[in-house]
N, C-alpha and C positions, 0 to 999 in steps of 0.2 A: 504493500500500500504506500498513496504520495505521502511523508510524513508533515506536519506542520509541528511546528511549537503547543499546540493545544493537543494534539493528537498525544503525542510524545508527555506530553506531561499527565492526561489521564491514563494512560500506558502504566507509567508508574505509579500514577494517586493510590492505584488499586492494592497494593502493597500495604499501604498503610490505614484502609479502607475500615478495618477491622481488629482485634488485637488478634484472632487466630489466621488471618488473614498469608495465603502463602509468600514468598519471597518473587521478588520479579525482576528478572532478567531483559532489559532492552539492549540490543544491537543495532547502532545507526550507523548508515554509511550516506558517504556522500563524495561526489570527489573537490578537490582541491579546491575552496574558494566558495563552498553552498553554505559555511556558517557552523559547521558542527562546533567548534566550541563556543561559539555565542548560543548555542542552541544549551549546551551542559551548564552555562552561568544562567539561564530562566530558567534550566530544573531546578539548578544548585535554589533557586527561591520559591520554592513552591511551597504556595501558602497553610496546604494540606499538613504539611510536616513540621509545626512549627517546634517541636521537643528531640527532631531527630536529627543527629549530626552527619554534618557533610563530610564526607573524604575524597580528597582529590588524588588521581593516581596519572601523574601525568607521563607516558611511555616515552622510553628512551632518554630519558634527563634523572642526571643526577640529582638524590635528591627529590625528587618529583612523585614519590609515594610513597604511602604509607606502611610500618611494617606489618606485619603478614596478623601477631598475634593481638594489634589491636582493631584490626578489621570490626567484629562482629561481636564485641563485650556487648552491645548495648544495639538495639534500631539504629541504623545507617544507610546510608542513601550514599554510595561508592561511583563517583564520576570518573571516567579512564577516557582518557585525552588520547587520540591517535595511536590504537594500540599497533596500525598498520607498523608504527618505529620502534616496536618491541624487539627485542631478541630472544631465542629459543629459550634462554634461561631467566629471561624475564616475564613470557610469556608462559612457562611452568609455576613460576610464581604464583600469577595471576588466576592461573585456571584452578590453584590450590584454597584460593585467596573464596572464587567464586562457587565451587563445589561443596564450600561449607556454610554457604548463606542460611542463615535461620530467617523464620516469620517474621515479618512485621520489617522487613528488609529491601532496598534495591540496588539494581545499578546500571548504569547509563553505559553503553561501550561505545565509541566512536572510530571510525576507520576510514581509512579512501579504499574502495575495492579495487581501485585499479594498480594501488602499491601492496597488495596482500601479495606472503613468498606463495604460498599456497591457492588462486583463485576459491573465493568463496568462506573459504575458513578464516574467519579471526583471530579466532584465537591458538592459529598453526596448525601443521601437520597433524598432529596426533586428536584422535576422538578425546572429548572431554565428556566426564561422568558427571551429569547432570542428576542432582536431586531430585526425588520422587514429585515434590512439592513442588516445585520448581514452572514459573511461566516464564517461558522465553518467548521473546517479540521480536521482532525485526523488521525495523522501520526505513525506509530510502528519501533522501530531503531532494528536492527539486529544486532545478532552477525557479526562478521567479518570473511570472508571466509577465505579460506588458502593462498591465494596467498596476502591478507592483512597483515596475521599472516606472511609472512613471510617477506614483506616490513618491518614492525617492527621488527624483529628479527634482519635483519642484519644492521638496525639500532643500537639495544644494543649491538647484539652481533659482527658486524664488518664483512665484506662479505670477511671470512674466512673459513675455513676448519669444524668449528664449527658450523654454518649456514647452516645443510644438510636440505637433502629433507625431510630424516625419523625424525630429529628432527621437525621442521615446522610442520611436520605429527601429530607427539603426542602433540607438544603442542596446536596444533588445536583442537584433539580431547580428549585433559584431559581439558580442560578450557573451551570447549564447543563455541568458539570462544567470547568469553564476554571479551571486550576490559580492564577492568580492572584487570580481573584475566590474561591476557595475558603478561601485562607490567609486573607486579608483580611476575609473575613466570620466566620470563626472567630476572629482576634484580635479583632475586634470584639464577640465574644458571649463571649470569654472573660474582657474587661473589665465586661462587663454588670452592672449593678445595680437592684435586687436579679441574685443568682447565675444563672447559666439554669442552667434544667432539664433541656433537652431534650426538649420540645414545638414540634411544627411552628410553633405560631403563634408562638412565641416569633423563630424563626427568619425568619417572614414580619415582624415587626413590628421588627427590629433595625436596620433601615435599609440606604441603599445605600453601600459603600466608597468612600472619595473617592477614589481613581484609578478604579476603574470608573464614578462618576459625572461624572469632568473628560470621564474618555476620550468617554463619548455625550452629554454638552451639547456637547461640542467640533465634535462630529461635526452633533449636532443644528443649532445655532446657525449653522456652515458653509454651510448651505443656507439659500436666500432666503427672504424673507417667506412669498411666495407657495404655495412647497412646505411650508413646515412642520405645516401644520394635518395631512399626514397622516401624519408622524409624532408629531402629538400625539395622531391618533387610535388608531394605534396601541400608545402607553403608555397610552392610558383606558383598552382593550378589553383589554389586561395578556394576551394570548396567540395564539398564531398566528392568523391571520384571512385569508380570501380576497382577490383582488385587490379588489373590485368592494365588500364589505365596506368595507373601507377609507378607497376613496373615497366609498361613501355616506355613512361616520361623517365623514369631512372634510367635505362639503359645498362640495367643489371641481368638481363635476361630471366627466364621462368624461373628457374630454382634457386637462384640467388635472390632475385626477386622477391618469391614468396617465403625463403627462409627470412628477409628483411621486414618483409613486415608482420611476422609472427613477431621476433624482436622488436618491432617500432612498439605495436602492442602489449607487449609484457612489459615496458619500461614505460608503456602510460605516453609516448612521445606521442603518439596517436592514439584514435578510438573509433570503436564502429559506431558512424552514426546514424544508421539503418542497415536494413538488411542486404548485406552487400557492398555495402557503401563506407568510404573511412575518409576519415580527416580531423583538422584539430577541434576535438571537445571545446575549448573556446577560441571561434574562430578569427577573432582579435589578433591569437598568435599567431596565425601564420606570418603574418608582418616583422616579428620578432625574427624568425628564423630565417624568412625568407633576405632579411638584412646582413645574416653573417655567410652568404652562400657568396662564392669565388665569382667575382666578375664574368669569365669566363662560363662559366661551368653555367651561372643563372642566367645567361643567352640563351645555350643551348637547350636549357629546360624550359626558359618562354615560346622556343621555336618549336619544340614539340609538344608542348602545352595546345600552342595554336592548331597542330597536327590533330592531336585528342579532339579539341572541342567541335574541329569539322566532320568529324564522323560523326558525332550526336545529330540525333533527331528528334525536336529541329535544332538548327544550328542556331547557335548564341554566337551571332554577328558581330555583338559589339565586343565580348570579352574574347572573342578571336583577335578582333583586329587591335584591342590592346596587347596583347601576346605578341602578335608581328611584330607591331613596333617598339614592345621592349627587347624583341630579339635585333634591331634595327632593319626589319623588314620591309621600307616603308611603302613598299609598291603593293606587297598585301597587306598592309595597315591599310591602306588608302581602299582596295576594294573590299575589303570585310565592312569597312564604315558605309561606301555604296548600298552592299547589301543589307547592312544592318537599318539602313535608313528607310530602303525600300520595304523589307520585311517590317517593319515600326509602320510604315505609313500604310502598310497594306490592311492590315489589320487595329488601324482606326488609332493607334497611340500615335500622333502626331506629334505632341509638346518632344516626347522621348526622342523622335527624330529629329525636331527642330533643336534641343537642347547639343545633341552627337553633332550633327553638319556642324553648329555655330562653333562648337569647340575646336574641331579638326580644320575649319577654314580659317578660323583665327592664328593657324599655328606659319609661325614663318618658312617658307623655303618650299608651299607644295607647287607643284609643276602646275604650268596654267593648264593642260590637258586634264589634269585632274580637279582644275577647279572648274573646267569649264561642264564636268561632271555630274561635281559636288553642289555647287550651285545653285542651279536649275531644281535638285531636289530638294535645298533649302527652301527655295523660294513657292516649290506647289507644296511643302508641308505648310510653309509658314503663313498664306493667302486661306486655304482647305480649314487649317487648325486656330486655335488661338499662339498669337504670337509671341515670343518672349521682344523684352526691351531691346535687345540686340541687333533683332534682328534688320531691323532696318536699315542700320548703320554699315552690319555687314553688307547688306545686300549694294545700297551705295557707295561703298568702296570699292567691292565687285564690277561695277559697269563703269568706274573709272579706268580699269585694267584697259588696256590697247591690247592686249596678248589675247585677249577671249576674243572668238568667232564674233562675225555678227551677227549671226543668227541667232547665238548663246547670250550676246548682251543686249539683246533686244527683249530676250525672255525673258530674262534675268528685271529688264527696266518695265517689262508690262505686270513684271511681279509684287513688283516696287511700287509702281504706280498703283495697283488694286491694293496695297498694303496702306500705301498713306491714305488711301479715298475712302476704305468701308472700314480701317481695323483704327485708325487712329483719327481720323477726322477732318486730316489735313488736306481740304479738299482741292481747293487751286494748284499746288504743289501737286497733287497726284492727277489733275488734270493735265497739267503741263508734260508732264511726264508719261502719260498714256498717249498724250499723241507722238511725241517722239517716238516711242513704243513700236505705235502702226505704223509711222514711217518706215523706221528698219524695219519690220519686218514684210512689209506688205510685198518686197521684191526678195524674201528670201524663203518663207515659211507662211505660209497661207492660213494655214491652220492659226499659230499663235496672232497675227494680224487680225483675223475676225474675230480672236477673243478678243483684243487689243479694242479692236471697233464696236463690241457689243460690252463692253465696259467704259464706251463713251454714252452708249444708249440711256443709262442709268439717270432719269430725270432728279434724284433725288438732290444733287449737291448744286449750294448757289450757286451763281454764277449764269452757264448757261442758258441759252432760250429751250423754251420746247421745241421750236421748229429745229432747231441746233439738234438737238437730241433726235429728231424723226431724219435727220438726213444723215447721219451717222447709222441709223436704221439699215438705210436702204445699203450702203457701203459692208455692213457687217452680213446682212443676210446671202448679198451676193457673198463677200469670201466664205463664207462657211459654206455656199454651194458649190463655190469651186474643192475647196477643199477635201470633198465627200466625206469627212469625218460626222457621223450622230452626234457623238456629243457636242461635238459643236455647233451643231443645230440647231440642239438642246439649249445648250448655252446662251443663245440668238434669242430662242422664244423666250426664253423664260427672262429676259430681260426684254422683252417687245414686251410679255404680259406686263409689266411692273409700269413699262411706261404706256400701255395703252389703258391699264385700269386706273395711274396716277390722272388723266383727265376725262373719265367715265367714256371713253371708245364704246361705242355699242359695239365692237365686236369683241372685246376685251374676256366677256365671259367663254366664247367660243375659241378663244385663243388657250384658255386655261385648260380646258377639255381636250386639245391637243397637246399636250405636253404627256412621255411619255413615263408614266408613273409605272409600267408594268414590266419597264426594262429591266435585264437580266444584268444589261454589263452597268459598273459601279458610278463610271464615269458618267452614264447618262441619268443614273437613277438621283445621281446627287446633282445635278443640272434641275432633274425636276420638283426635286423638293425643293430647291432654290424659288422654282418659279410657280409655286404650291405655296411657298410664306411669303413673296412678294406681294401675293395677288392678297393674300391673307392680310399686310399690311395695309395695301391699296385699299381693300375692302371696309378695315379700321375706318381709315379715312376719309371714306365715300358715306360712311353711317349704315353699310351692308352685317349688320354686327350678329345676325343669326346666320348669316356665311359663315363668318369667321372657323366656326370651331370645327367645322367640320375638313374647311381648308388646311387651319393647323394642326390638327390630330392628322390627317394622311400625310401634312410636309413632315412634322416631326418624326413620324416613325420611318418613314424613307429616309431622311437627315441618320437617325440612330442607323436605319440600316445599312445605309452605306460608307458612313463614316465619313460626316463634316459636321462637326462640333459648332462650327461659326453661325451655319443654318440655322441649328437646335437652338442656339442662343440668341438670335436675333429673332427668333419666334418667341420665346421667352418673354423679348421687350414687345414683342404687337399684344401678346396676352395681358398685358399689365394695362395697356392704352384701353382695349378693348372694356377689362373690368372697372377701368376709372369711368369710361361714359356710361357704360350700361349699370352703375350704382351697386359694384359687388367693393364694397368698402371694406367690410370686416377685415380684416386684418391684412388690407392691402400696404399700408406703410409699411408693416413688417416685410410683407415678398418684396417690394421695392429696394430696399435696404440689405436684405439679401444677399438680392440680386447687385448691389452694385458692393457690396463684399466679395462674393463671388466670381466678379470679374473685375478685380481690382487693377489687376497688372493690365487692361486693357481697360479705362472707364469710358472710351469710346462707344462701346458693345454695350454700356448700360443708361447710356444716354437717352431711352425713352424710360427708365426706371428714375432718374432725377428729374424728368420731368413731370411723371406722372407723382415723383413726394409732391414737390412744389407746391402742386394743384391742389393737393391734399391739403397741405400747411394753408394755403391762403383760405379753405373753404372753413378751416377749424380756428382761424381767426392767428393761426403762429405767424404773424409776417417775419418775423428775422429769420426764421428757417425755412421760407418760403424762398425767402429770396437767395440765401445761401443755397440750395438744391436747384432753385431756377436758373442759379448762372453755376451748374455743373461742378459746384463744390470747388469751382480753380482748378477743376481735372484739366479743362482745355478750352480756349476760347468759341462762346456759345456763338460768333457770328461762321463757327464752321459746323452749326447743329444742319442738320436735312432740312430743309426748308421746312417740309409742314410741320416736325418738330420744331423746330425754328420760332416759326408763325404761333403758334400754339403757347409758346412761354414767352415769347413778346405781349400777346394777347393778357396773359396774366400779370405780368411787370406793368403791363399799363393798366388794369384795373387797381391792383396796388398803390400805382399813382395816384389815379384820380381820387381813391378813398382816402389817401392822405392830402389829398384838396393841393395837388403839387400839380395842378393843370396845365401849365405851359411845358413842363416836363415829358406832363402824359402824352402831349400832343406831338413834342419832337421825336420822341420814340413811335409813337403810331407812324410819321412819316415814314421816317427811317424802315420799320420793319414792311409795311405796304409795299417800300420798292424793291427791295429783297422780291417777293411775290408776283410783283406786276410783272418782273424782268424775268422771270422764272413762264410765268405764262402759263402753267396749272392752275388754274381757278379754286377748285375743289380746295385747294390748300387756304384759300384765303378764310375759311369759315369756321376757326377759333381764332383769329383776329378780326375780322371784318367788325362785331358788335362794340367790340371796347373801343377799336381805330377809331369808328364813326364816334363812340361817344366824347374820345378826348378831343375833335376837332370842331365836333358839333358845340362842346361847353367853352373852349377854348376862341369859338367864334369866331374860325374858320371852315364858314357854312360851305362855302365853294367848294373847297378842298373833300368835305365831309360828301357834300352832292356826289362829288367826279367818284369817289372809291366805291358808292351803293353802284353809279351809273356803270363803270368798269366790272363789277364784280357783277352784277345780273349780264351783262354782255359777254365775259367771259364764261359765264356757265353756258349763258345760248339755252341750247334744251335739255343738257346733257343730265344724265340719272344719274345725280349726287343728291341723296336724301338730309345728308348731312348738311350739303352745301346749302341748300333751298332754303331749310330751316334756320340757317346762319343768315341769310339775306334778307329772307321776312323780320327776323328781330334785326336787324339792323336798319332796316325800314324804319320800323316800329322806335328806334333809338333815335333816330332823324327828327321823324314829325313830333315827336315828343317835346325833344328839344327848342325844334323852331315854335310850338308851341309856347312854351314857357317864357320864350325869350321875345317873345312878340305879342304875348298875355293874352293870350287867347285859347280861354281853357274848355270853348264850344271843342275845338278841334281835339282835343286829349280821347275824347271817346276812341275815336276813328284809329289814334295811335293804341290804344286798349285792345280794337279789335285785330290790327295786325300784330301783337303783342300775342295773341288769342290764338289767332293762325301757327303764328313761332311755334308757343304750345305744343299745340294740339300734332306740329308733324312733328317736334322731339316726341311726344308720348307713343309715335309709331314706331319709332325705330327699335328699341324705347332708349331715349335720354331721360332720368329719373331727375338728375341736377340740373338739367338745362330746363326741362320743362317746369321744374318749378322756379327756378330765375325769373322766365319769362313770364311766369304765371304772376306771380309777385309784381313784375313791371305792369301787366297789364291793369292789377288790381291796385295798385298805387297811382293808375292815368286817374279812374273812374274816381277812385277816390279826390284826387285833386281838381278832379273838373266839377263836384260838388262840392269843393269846401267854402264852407261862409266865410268870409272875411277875404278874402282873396289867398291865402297863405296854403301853399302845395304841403302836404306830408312828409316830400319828400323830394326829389331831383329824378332826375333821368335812369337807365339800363342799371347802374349799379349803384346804388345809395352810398352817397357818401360827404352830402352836407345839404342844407335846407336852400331850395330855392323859392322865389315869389313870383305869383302872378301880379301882371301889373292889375286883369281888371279881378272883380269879384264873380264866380259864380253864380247860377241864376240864385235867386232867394229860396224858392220851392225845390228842395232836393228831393229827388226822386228816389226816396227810402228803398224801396225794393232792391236798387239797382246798387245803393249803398251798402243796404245788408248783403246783398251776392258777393258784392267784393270785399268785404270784410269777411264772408266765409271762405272765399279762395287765400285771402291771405293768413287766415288761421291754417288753410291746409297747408299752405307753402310751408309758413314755421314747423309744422308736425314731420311734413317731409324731412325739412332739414334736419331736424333734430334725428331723424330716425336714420337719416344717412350717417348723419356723426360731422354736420355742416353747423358749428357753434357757432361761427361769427355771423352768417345768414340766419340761422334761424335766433339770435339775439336782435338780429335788425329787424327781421320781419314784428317780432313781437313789440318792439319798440315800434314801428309805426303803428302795429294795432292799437297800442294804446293810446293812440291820439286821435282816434275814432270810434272807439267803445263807448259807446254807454255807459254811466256809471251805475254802479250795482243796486239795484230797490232794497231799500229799507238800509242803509247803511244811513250814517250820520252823517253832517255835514263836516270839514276839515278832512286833514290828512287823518291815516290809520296810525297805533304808533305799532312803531318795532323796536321797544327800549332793546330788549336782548336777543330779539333775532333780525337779521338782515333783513329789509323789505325788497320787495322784489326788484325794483331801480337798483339798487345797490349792490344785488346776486349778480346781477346783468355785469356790470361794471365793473364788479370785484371778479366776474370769471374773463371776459374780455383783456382784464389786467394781467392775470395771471398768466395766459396765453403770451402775454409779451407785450401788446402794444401800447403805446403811449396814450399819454393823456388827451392830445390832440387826437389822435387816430378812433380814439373809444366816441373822443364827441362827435367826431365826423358820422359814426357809425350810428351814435342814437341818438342826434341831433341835440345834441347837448352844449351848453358853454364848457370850456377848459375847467374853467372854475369851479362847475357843478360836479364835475366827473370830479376832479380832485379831494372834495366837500366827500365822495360817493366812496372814494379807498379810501379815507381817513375814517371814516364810519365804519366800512366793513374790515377796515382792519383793528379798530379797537373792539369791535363786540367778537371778532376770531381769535382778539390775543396775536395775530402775527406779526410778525417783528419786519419783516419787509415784502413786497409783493411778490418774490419768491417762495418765502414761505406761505402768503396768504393761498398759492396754488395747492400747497397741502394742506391747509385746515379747511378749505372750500370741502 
């Protein structure tokens, strides 16, 4: 059985359990380094025993036991320390010592089985005469598993950043979990300099402990001349290997051979660690050993090393091609890494192969024929996979060579180019550089040129017009016909679909339906999941949101099946868009956050997950976090977000604006972002900015301005089937005539803005927008409202509330109650929505305009209510809005308050909470 410390100590409790209770013999082995004498210091204190004396019999040291005739006067508990370093006449002693145990007795034996002269017996050669009475146990201490190793790690090492999973991982498996060489390797990386991290390699290259490396030269160097070369083969080859292995790398032949490692074996120099299988019991050491092997001598065993590893099946690529080149092999270092890269990428681990190229192209002195290779494979893992940091630098270093083909640096540069445009964001740069791209290659390789050209297709980055991108179309679809390559045909569509669904193409759907999802080869399958999450994005976009899932369930499982990780992940970000409009909120900050964890070393890739926090933050009233996550957290500059992303967080930084009454602001930013759009020539995109633009230009009073972007954006749609889009037009309609209303007092006309308000509505509720429809609901039920108020004074302002406006004239006298009460029940429903979405700062607005059109409640008295000891509800509103973050200004802008009232409103609710600053008042709330 595994032993433990608790096992091991009820083992023995049983001894003293009783006064006629028999005597109990435990036997522990363990090898070198598991603990066995820290395991006899927690018997030596078992609580069980507290009248019974301990005796230490420590073997092989002078001095280090006790004599023979005071053993057993009295109950004792006999600890024997390593009796593996017993000698014959020590160990006669002993078995004299243990044959005469009385009741109420025990004792603990400890040994490494792999140093016994005798395998198996303890306590030597000869049978020992065990007592009638007599329970003998025998217990085996284990290594420590990982989740031990890592209890102790963040012990030394401090449960910080340095304490990863992948460290814990390797030092699990270089130490082989053996508690001694654990500690030891961790003081060691805890003195490190520079700091460690907490990277595997880090923990491969910290070196061997020097008690674990005395302990296996000791053992190594113990055996003759003759035998050691197969224990030196066994440190070259650094992991378990067969018998026959072994000897072939020693170059001892069969029977020398295998008399060698019958010896490696009885001197513990090795050990079997499966069936079949031998190598170093902690395999930390081979490093040790493998350092005192003859220059010479540890070439020739790297060279055959690399020999061994290529007849396995399947071949270990990469630890071939490092065996080449420590035997200085470098022409087969150079094609083990080939193969290793391809084998890696074949089989979907891309990072593993992007990680091998970057390091092998990094190294000085390789032949350009082999970089013009090596390259090319970098650059389709690094484009296919998620990319490390390097890689770009590599890859632009690379197409500076003169010595590379031009066919090779033209791949190389349209690799480059797709690396800066979809993986980092750097979109002009990787425009400029894709067309270079097609240049070369369009007279030398047909095939790469129409990729070249159908990576110009791609509508998504500024810059470009659409018509720019449809003529690039027709350029791509011709080479990839010349070319007769499928997947590059593949490749064609699937980015025709992206850009015929990015401006509702009525053929767009029938183009999706040609793409071939049923393909066998890998090349084309992973082409059409591409063009399966395009349209899935496009669809996002368009307000097609009960498409969506059906599009990203078959692109994602083609993406898994064929192996392109970049796919699976930019589907990831259309699901987060998709759950933000359609009101799946619960615990959507969380996936967002994630996800941009998750793809930290690229936050290009998680660029619709900051944008979709953002949206979140502004809706719950957090502006400082809003606006941190809407400008990309400083990952990279948001004027290289994709445009309708782009558009989309523009659209929110100006609603931000205006609520903070910073209107000249709102309105330079709406410019700004609208020509990004116009010049882009997608319509469809303009319809999470188009309501806020019109609003900062309409309040800002530039009405012209606010005209041309409604007139531009309904002519830009034309008739096209964007549901999303239509919905975004009508309320910005609806944000127009409001406007010009208010500003020219004329509050007959507010209805009329109500009802196209109404329209907005009513087509979010088909798609279904849950947030937008009640935005819009809200505006329309705030027209009605203001075009009945007495006194001339509005409830409220235009599209998004954010400070009181006035009509010049008065409303008629005679309100028309009905029409008041309907819009006082719509905007009770608004708040209810919001609230049920988890939209605090809306549905605090909503409630605050109701209350300036309610009724006061029958039979109350007249005067305010009081709230000596509990908040009133002015001041819930106030003190939660605070907590959230915003300022004093921003709260009044919100409930149409003075600065001063809102300030009156935290000093109140934070002395009836007790909190000490509006930090805290977020937790006594």
């Amino acid at each position: 059985m595994i032993a433990t410390c608790g096992s091991a100590r009820r083992s023995l409790a049983r001894a003293f359990a009783a006064p006629d209770a028999g005597p109990v013999l435990l036997f522990v082995e363990g090898a070198a380094g598991l603990g066995k004498t820290h395991l006899l210091r927690e018997l030596a204190d078992l609580p069980e025993t507290p009248d019974v004396a301990r005796l230490w019999w420590r073997c092989g040291a002078q001095g280090g036991r006790p004599e023979e005739d005071e053993v057993w006067r009295e109950p004792a508990l006999l600890l024997v320390d390593d009796v593996h370093r017993a000698d014959e006449d020590e160990l006669r002693r002993l078995r004299r010592v243990l044959e005469g145990m009385e009741p109420g007795s025990a004792a603990a034996v400890t040994y490494r089985p792999e140093e016994l002269p005798v395998p198996g017996m303890p306590l030597g050669g000869s049978a020992m005469t065990y007592p009638f009475r007599l329970t003998v146990l025998r217990d085996r201490l284990a290594p420590w598993d990982e989740e031990r190793v890592r209890r102790i790690a963040e012990e030394v090492l401090g449960k910080d950043e340095s304490c990863t999973a992948e460290a814990v991982s390797a030092l699990r498996e270089r130490t082989g979990g053996v508690p001694r060489a654990v500690v030891d390797l961790l003081a060691m990386l805890r003195e490190q300099r520079p700091a460690f991290t907490g990277t595997a390699a880090e923990v491969a290259a910290a070196g061997v402990p020097a008690r674990l490396a005395e302990l296996v030269l000791s053992r190594t160097y113990a055996m003759s001349s003759a035998h050691r070369p197969l224990v030196w083969a066994a440190a070259v080859l650094d992991g378990p290997a067969a018998r026959d292995e072994l000897i072939g790398m020693s170059g001892l032949g069969a029977v020398p051979g295998s008399d060698a490692l019958l010896r490696a074996l009885e001197s513990a120099a090795l050990a079997e660690l499966g069936e079949g299988r031998y190598g170093f019991a902690v395999p930390l050491a081979a490093g040790a050993v493998r350092d005192t092997v003859p220059g010479p001598v540890r070439q020739d065993l790297h060279r055959r090393a690399a020999g061994v590893l290529s007849r396995r099946q399947p071949v270990p690529w990469a630890a071939v091609g490092a065996h080449h080149r420590a035997a200085g092999e470098y022409r087969g270092w150079l094609r083990a890494v080939e193969k290793a890269a391809e084998s890696a990428a074949a089989s979907g681990r891309h990072q593993e192969a992007i990680t091998l190229l970057e390091r092998t192209l990094a190294t000085p002195g390789i032949p350009p024929q082999a970089r013009a290779r090596l390259a090319p494979l970098l650059a389709r893992n690094a484009v296919t996979g998620l990319r490390s940091d390097q890689t770009v630098e590599v890859l632009a270093q690379i197409v500076r060579d003169a010595d590379l083909p031009p066919a090779v640096r033209g791949e190389l540069r349209l690799d480059l180019g797709l690396m800066l445009s979809n993986q980092m964001g750097r979109f002009a740069e990787g425009w400029r550089v894709l067309e270079v791209a097609a240049a070369e290659l369009r007279e030398v390789r047909s095939v790469l040129a129409a990729r070249a050209m159908a990576a110009l297709v791609t509508p998504y980055w500024p810059g470009a017009s659409l018509d720019v991108h449809r003529g690039w179309l027709v350029k791509a679809a011709a080479a990839a016909d010349d070319s007769g390559d499928d997947a590059m045909r593949t490749a064609v569509l699937a980015n025709h679909v992206g850009l015929a669904m990015s401006w509702a193409d009525p053929e767009a759907w029938d183009l999706v339906e040609r793409l071939p999802v049923q393909s066998t080869d890998p090349a084309c399958a992973r082409q059409a999941a591409r063009g399966l999450c395009n349209a899935a994005d496009s669809a996002v976009w368009l307000g097609f949101y009960r498409r969506v899932d059906g599009l990203l369930a078959e692109g994602r499982e083609l993406a898994t099946r064929s192996g392109a990780p970049y796919t699976e992940h930019s589907a990831s970000g259309t699901r987060l868009l998709q759950e933000w409009w359609t009101g799946q909120w619960l615990g959507l900050a969380k996936r967002c956050e994630d996800f941009v964890a998750d793809t930290a070393d690229m936050p290009f890739l998680a660029s619709d997950a900051y944008v979709v926090r953002g949206l979140l933050a502004v809706a719950q009233g957090d502006w400082v976090e809003a606006r941190a996550w809407l400008s990309q957290r400083g990952t990279f500059g948001t004027e290289n977000l994709p445009v309708p992303l782009g558009a989309t967080a523009a659209g929110a930084v100006i609603r931000l604006t205006l609520a903070r009454q910073e209107v000249a602001d709102a309105a330079e930013q709406a410019r700004a972002a609208w020509t990004v759009v116009a010049e882009k020539g997608v319509w469809p995109w303009a319809a999470e900015l188009a309501p806020w633009a019109v609003e900062a230009l309409a309040r800002a009073g530039d009405t012209d301005t606010a005209h041309a972007m409604v007139r531009d954006f309904a002519q830009g749609l034309g008739d096209a089937d964007a549901p999303a889009a239509r919905a975004a037009l009508a309320w910005s309609r609806a944000v127009l005539a409001e406007n010009e209303a208010l500003a020219e007092g004329r509050p007959d006309r507010l209805p009329a803005a109500a009802e196209t308000y109404r329209k907005a509505a009513a087509a979010y509720a088909k798609l279904p927008r849950p947030y937008s429809e009640a935005l819009t609901t809200e505006c329309a039920a705030r027209c009605v409202l203001a075009a009945h108020a007495v006194g001339g004074e509005a409830p409220a302002h235009s599209a998004d509330p954010a400070g009181p406006k006035t009509l010049a004239a008065s409303a008629s006298p005679a309100d028309d109650h009905a029409t008041t009460a309907s819009a006082i029940t719509e905007l009770e429903s608004c708040a209810q929505h919001f609230t049920d979405l988890g939209a605090v700062w809306d549905a605090t607005r909503a409630r605050a305009l109701l209350r300036t059109r309610q009724p006061a409640r029958k039979g109350r008295p007249p005067g305010r209510p009081s709230h000596s000891d509990q908040l009133s509800p002015r001041e819930a509103e106030v003190a939660q809005l605070a907590s959230s973050g915003l300022t004093n200004r921003e709260i009044a802008a919100t409930l149409h308050l003075s600065p001063r009232t809102v300030e009156q409103h935290i000093a109140g609710a934070m002395r009836k909470t007790g909190a000490l600053s509006r930090r805290d008042l977020a937790h006594r709330l």
